[in-house]
C-alpha positions as CSV (number, residue, x, y, z in Angstrom):
1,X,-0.7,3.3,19.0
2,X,-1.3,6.6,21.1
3,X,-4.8,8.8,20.3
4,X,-3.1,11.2,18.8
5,X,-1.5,9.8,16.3
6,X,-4.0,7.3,15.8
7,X,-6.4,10.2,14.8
8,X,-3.6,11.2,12.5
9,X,-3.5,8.5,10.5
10,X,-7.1,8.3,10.5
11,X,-7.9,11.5,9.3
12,X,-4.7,10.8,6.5
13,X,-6.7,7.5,5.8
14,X,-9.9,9.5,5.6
15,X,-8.9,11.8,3.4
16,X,-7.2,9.2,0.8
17,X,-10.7,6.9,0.8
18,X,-12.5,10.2,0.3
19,X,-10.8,11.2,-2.7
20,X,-10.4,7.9,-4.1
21,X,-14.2,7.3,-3.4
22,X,-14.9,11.2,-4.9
23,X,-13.0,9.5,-8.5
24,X,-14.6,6.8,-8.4
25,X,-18.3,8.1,-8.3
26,X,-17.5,9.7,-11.2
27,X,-16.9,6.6,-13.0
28,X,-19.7,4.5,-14.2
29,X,-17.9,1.2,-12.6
30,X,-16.2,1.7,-9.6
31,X,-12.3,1.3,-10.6
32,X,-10.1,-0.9,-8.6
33,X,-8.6,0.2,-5.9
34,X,-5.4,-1.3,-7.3
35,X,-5.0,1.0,-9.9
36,X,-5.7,4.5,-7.9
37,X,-3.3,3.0,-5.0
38,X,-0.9,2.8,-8.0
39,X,-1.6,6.4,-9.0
40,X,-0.9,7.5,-5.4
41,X,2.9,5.6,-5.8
42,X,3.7,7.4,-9.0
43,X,4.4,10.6,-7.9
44,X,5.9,12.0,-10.6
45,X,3.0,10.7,-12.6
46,X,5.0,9.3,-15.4
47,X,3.1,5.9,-15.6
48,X,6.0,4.2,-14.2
49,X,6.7,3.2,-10.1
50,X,10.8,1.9,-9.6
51,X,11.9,-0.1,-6.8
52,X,13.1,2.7,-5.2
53,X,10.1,4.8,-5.2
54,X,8.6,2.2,-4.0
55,X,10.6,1.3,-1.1
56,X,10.8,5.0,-0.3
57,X,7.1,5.7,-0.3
58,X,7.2,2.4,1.5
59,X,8.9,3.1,4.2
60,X,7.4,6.1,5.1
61,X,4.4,4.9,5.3
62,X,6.0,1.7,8.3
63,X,7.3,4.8,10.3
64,X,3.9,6.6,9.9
65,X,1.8,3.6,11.3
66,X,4.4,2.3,13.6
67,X,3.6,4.6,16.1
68,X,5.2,2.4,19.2
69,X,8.6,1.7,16.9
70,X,8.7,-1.9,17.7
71,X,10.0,-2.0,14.0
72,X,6.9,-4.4,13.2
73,X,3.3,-4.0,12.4
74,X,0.1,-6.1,13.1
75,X,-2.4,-7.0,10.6
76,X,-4.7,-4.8,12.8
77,X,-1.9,-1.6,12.6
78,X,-1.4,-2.6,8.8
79,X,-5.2,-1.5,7.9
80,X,-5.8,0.9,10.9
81,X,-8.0,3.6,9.7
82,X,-9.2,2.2,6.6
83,X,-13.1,2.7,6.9
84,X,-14.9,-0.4,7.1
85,X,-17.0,0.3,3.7
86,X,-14.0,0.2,2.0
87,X,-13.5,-3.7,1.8
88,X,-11.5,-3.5,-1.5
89,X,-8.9,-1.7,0.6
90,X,-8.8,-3.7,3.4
91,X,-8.6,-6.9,1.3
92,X,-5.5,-5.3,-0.8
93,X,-4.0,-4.7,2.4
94,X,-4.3,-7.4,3.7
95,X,-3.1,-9.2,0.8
96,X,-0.1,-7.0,1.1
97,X,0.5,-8.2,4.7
98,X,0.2,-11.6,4.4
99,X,2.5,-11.2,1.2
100,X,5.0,-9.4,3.5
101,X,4.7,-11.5,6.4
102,X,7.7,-13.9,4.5
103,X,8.6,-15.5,8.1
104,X,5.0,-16.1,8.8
105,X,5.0,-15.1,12.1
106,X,1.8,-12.4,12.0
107,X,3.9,-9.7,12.0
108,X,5.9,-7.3,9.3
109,X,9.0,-6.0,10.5
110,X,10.7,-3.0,8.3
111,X,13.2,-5.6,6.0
112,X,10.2,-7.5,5.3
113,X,8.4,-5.1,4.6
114,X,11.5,-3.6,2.3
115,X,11.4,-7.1,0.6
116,X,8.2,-7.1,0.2
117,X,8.9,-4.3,-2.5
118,X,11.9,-6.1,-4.2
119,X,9.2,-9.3,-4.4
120,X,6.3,-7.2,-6.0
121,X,8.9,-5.6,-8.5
122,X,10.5,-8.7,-9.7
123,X,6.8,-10.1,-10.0
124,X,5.7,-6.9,-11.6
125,X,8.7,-5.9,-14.1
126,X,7.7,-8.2,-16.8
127,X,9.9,-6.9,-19.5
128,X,12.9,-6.5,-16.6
129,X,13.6,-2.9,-17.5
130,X,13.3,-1.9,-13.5
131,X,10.5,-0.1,-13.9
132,X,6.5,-1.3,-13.2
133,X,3.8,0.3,-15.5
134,X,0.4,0.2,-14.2
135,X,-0.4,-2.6,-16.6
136,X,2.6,-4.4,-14.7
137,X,1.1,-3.7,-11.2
138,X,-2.1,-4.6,-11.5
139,X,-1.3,-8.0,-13.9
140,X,0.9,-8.8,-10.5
141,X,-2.1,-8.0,-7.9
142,X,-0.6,-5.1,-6.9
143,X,0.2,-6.6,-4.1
């Protein structure tokens, strides 16, 4: 990955850990990091994430970090910039990339990646109505 962008997706990275560190020092237990990573998906903030949110926000977020466009990601691209305090992160990330890896060969290419959202949503959607609630998310993993 070249400096530049690196230090772009860093300072993206920095910013999200700071304000999800900023709620939760508000809180008297430190929520999970599952449930604010599901309040970054829902955009529209109407409780409710869809498969194609999802894969949208998704892919964005492949092109962002795959700065050499091999089309695949390492574990080591996957959590790039996620500060090292934050182990809650890095261990729902990682659990996302193992997840994703479905050919188990250490890396995520884009349709696995793509899949990866179809899995976590028929996991997820427990009453099947295409949508995933918070309650849904985080009852699946979130990852």
């Amino acid at each position: 990955m070249n400096r530049s962008l690196q230090f772009a997706c860093a300072t993206l990275l920095a910013g999200l850990t700071s304000a999800l560190l900023a709620a939760s020092a508000t809180a008297q237990d430190k929520p999970d990091f599952r449930a604010l990573y599901f309040n970054r998906l829902d955009q529209n903030k109407d409780g409710l994430v869809s498969l194609e949110d999802l894969q949208r926000i998704a892919a964005k977020e492949f092109r962002r970090v795959d700065d050499n466009k091999s089309s695949t990601l390492s574990l080591d691209e996957y959590i790039f910039g996620i500060p090292s305090e934050r182990q809650d992160a890095i261990d729902f990330f990682t659990a996302r990339f193992e997840r994703s890896d479905f050919n188990n060969d250490g890396q995520v290419d884009f349709n696995e990646d793509q899949a990866y959202c179809l899995d976590l949503v028929a996991r997820a959607d427990v009453n099947k109505d295409g949508m995933v609630s918070k309650e849904e998310f985080l009852a699946a993993g979130g990852n």
